[in-house]
Steps between C-alpha positions, in 0.01 A plus 500: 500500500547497127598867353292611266693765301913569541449856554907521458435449127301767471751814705524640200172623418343809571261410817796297706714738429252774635493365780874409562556858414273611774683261745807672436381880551379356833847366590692797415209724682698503824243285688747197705531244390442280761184672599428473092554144558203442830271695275537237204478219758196639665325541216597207334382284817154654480476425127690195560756517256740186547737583252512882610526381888776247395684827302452740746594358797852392332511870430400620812796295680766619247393800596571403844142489678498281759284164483366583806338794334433310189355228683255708708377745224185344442423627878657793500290646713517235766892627535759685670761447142363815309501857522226793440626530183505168393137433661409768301594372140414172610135607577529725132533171358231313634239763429622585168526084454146421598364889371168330439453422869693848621477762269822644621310734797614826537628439866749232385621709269581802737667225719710398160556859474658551811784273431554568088486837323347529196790302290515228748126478509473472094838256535310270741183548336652359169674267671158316618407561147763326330545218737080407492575537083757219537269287688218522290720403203705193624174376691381499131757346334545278785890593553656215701647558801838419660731553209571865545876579641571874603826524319287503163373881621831637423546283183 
């Protein structure tokens, strides 16, 4: 697939770095990382997001998730590998992904609720936000896929 604008020429202006500013108030908002990490995965599946899959699941094992977990995520709930918690922000994510379809119901939200306070919720909640953001933009600009290397995070 042929990219059809180098979004890394353009990290400079305002809109890209919006949205790498957001990115970074979720990563400092306490939320783990790893979990941080399934979240971008899972939504980046649904939206399918090669070039945020191929990122995020380089992260995801830096971080030290498992490939077992990694490997399974897109049926999560078909597994034993993930806890309430987890199930939780993972189910956050889908709704919030395909919000046309769920509307975010109230009863997934007190179930969200029961395993994030208020901060956590409005972490994860951004979280989805920022990671479906990414998507949309390098499924636009057609970012390829494959060259990403986690050592270039702390760069």
């Amino acid at each position: 697939m042929t990219p059809r604008i180098d979004i890394s020429k353009h990290f400079g202006d305002a809109p890209v770095k919006a949205l790498f500013a957001l990115s970074q108030a979720v990563d400092k908002s306490g939320l783990d990382k790893r979990l941080y990490e399934l979240v971008k995965i899972r939504a980046s599946q649904i939206n399918g997001c090669a070039y945020c899959l191929d990122m995020h699941t380089k992260d995801a094992r830096a971080a030290g998730e498992t490939e077992q977990r990694i490997y399974a995520l897109n049926a999560w709930r078909e597994t034993p590998f993930y806890d309430d918690r987890e199930r939780a922000a993972l189910e956050w994510t889908e709704a919030l992904t395909r919000l046309g379809e769920s509307h975010a119901p109230d009863e997934l939200y007190e179930r969200v609720r029961q395993q994030f306070d208020e901060a956590g919720f409005l972490a994860l909640t951004f979280a989805v936000i920022v990671i479906n953001s990414w998507n949309r933009l390098a499924i636009a600009s057609r970012a390829p896929a494959g060259t990403y290397q986690p050592a270039a995070v702390s760069a």
